[in-house]
TIVO-2410 file (N, C-alpha, C; in nm, 3 decimals):
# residues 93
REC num residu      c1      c2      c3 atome chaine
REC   1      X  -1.097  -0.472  -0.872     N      A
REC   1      X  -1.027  -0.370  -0.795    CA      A
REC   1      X  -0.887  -0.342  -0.849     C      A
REC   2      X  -0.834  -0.406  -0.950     N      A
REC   2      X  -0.692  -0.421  -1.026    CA      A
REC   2      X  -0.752  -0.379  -1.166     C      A
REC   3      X  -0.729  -0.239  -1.200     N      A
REC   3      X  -0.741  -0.220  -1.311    CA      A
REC   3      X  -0.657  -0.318  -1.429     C      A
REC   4      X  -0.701  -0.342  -1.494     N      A
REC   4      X  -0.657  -0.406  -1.694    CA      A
REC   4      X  -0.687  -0.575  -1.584     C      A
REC   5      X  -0.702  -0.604  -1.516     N      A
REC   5      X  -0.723  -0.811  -1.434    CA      A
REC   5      X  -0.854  -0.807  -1.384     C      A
REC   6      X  -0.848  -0.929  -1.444     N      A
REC   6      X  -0.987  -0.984  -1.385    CA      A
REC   6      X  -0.981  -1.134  -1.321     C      A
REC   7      X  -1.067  -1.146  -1.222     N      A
REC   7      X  -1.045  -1.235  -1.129    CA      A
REC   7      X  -1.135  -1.385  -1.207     C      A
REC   8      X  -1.097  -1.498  -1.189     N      A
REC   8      X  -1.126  -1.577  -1.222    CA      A
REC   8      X  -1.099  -1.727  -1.153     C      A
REC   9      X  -1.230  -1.781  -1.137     N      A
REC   9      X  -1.216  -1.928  -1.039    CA      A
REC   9      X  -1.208  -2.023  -1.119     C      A
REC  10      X  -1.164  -2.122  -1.130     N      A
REC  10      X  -1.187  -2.295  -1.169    CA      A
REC  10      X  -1.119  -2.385  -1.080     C      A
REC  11      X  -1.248  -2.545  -1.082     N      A
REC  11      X  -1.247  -2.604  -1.026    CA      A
REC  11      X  -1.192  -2.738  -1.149     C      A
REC  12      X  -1.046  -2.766  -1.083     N      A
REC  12      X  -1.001  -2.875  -1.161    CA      A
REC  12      X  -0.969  -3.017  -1.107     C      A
REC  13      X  -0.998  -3.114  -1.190     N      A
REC  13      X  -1.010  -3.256  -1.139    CA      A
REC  13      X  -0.853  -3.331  -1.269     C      A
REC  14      X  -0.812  -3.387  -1.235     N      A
REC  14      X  -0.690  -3.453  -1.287    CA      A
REC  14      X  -0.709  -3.643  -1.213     C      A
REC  15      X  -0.716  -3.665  -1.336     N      A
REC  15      X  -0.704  -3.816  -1.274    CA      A
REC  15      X  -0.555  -3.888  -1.243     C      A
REC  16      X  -0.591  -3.976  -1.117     N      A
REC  16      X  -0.450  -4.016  -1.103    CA      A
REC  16      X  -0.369  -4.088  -1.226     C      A
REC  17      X  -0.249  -4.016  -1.171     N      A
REC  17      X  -0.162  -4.051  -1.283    CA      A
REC  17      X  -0.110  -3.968  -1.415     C      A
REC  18      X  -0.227  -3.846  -1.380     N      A
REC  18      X  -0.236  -3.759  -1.508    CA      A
REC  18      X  -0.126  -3.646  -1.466     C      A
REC  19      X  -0.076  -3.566  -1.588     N      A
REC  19      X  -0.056  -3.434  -1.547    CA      A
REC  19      X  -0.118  -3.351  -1.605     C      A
REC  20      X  -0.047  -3.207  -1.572     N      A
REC  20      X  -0.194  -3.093  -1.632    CA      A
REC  20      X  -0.072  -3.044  -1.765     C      A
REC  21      X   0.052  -3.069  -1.799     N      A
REC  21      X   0.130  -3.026  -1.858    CA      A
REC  21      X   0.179  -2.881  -1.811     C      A
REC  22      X   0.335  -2.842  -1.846     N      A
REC  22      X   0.346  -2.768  -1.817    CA      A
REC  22      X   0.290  -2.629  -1.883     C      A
REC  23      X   0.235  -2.509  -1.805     N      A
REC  23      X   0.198  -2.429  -1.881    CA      A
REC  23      X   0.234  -2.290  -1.733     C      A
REC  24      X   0.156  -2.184  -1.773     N      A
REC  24      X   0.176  -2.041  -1.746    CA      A
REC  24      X   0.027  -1.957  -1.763     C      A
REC  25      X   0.004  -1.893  -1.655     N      A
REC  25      X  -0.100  -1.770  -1.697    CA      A
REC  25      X  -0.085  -1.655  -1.691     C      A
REC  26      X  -0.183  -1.526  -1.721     N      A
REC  26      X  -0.091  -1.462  -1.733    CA      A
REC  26      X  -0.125  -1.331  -1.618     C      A
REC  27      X  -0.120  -1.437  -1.490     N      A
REC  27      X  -0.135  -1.337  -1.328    CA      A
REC  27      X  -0.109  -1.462  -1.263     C      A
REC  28      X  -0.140  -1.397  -1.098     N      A
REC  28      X  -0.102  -1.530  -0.995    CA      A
REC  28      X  -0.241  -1.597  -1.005     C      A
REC  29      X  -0.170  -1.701  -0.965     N      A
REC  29      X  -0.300  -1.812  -0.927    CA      A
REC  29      X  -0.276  -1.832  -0.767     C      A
REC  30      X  -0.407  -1.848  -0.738     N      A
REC  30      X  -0.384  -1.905  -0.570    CA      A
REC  30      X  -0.467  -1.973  -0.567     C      A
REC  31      X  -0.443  -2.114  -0.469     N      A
REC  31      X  -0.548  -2.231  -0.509    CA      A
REC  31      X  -0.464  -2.288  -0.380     C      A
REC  32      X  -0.579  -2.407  -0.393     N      A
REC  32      X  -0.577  -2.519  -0.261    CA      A
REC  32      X  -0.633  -2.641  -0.287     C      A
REC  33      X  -0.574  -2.745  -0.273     N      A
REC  33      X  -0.598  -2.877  -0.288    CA      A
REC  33      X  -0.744  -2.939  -0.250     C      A
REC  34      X  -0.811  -2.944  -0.288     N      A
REC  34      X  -0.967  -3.005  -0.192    CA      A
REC  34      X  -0.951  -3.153  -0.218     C      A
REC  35      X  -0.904  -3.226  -0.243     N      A
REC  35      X  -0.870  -3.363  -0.270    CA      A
REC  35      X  -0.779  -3.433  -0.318     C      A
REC  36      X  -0.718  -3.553  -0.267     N      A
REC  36      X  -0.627  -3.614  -0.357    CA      A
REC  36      X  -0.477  -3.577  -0.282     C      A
REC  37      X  -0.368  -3.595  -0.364     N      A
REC  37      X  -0.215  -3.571  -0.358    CA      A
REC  37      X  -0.138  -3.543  -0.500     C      A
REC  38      X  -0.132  -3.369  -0.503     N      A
REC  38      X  -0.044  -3.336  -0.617    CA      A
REC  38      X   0.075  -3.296  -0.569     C      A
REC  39      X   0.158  -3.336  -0.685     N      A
REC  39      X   0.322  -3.315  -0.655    CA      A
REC  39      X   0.293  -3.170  -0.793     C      A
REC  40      X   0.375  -3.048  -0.719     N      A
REC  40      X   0.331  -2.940  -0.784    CA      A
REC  40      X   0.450  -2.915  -0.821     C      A
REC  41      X   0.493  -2.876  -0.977     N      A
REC  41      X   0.674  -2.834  -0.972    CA      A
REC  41      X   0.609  -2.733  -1.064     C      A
REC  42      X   0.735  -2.648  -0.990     N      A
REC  42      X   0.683  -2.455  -1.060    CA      A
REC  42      X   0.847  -2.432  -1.090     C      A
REC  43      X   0.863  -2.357  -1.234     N      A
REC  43      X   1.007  -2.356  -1.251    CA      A
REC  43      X   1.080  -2.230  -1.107     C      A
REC  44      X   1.196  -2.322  -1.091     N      A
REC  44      X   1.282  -2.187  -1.002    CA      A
REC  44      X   1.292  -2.238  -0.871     C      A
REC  45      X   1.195  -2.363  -0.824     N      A
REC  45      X   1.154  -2.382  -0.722    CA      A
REC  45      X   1.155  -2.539  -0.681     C      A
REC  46      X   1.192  -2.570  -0.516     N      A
REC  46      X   1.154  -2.707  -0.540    CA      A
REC  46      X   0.986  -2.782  -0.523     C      A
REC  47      X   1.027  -2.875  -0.581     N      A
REC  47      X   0.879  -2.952  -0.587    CA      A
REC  47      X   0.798  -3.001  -0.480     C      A
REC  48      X   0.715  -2.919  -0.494     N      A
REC  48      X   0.595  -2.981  -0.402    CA      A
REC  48      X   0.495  -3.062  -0.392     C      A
REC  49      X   0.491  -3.159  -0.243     N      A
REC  49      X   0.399  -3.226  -0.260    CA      A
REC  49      X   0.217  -3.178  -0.172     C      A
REC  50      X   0.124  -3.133  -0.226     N      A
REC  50      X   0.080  -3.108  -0.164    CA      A
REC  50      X  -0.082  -3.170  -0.162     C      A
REC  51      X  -0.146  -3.187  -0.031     N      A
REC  51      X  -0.247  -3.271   0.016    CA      A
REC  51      X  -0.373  -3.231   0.047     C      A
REC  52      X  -0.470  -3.255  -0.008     N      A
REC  52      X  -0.619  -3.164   0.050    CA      A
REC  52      X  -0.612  -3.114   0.183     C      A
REC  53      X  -0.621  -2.983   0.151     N      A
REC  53      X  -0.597  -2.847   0.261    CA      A
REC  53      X  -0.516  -2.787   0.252     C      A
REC  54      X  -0.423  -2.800   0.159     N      A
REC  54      X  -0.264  -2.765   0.144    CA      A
REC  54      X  -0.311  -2.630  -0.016     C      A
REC  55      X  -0.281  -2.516   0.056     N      A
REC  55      X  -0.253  -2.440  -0.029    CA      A
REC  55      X  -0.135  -2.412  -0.157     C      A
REC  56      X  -0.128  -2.280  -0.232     N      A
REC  56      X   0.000  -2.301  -0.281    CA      A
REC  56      X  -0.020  -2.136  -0.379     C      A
REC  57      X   0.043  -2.080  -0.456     N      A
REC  57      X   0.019  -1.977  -0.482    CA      A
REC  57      X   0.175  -1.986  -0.594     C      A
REC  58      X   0.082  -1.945  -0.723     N      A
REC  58      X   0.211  -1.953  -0.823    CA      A
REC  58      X   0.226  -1.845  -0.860     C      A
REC  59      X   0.349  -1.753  -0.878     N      A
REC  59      X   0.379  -1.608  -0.924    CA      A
REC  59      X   0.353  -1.582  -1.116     C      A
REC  60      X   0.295  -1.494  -1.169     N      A
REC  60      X   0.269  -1.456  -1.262    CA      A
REC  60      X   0.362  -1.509  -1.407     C      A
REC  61      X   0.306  -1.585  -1.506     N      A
REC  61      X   0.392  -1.598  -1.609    CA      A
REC  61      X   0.515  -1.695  -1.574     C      A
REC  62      X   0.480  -1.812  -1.475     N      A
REC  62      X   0.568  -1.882  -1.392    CA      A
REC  62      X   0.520  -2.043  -1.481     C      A
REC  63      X   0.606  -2.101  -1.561     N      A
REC  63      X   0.616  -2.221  -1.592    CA      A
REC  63      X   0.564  -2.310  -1.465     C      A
REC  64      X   0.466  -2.405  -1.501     N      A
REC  64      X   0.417  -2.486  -1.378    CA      A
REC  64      X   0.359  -2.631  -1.426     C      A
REC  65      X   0.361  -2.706  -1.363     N      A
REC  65      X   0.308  -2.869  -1.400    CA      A
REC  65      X   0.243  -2.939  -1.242     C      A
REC  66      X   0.149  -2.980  -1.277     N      A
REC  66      X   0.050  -3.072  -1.162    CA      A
REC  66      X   0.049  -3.214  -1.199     C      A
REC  67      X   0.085  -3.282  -1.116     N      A
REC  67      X   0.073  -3.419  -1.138    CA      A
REC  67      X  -0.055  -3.455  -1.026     C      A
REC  68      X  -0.103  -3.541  -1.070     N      A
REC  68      X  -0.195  -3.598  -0.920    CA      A
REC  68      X  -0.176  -3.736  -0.871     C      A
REC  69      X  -0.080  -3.798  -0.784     N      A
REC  69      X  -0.004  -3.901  -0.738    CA      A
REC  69      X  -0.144  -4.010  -0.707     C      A
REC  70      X  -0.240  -3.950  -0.660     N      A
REC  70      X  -0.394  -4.052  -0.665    CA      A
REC  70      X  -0.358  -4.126  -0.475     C      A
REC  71      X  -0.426  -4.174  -0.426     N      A
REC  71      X  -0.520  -4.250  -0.484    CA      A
REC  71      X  -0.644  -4.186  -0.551     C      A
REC  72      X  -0.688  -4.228  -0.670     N      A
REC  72      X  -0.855  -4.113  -0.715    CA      A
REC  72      X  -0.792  -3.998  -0.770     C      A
REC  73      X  -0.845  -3.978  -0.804     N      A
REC  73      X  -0.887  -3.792  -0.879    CA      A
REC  73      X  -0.839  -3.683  -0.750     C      A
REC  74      X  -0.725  -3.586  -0.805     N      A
REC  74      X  -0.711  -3.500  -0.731    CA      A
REC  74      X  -0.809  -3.354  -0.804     C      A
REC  75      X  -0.855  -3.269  -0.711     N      A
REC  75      X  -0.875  -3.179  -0.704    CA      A
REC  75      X  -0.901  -3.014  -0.665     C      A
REC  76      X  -0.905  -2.956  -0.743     N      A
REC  76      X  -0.804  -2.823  -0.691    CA      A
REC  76      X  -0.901  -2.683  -0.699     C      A
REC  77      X  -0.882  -2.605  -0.589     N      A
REC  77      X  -0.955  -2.502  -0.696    CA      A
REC  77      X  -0.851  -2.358  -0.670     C      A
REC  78      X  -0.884  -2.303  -0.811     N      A
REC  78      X  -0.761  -2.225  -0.846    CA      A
REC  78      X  -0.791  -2.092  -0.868     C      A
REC  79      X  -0.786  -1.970  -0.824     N      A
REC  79      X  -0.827  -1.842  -0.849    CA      A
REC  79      X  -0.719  -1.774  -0.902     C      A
REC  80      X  -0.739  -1.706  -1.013     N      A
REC  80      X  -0.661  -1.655  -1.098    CA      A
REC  80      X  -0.692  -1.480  -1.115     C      A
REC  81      X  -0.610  -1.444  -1.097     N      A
REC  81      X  -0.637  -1.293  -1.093    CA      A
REC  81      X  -0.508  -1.247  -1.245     C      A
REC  82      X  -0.586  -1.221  -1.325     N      A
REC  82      X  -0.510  -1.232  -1.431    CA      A
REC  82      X  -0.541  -1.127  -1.546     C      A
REC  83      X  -0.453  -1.093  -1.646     N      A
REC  83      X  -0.482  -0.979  -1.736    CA      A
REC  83      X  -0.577  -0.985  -1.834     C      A
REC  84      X  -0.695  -0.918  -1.868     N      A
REC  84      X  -0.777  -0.880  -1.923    CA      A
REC  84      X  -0.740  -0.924  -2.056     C      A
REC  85      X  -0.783  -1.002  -2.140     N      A
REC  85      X  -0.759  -1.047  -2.286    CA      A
REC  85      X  -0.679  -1.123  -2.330     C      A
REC  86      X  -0.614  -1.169  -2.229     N      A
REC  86      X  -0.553  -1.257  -2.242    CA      A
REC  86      X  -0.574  -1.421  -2.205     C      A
REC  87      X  -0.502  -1.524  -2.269     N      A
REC  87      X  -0.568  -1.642  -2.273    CA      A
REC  87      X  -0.557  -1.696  -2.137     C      A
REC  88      X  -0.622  -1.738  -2.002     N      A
REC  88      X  -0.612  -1.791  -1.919    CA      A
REC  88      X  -0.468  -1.863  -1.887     C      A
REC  89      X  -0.442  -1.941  -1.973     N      A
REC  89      X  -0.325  -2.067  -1.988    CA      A
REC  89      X  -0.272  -2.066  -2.112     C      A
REC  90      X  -0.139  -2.096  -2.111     N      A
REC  90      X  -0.034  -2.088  -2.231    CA      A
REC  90      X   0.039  -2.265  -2.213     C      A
REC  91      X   0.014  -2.343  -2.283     N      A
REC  91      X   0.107  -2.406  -2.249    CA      A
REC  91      X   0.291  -2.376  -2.305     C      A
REC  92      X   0.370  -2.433  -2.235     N      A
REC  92      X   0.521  -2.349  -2.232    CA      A
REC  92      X   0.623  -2.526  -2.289     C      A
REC  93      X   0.539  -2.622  -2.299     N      A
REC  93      X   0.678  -2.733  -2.325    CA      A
REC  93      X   0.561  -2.812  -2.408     C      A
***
């Protein structure tokens, strides 16, 4: 319904202790915790901790890093509404 974006889901698992590194896509993501405890830091902003059920929504081309504090495997699922030809994820550090 957004001409030149296309919508796109993934379901991501991070083991405790891990991060996802910082990176960027190139639209918003909106996603929600289905498991676990990630501390979410998005540049510009303070850090969040957030808990299965806990949404979160990152603005376009926005530096971002996921940690998953554990106990277990956190997991997330993340809908990305993002520009056509371009690579999903950039990492930025």
């Amino acid at each position: 319904s957004i001409p030149g974006r296309e919508i796109v889901q993934v379901l991501t698992e991070i083991p405790e202790g891990v991060a996802s590194g910082w990176h960027m896509h190139p639209g918003e993501e909106v996603g929600y915790i289905i498991a676990g405890t990630v501390e979410m830091e998005i540049e510009g902003r303070e850090t969040l901790t957030l808990h299965a059920g806990d949404p979160f929504l990152i603005p376009p081309r926005t530096p971002h890093n996921a940690l998953d504090l554990g106990p277990g495997t956190g997991v997330m699922l993340s809908t990305y509404i993002v520009e056509v030809d371009e690579p999903i994820a950039s990492f930025t550090r």
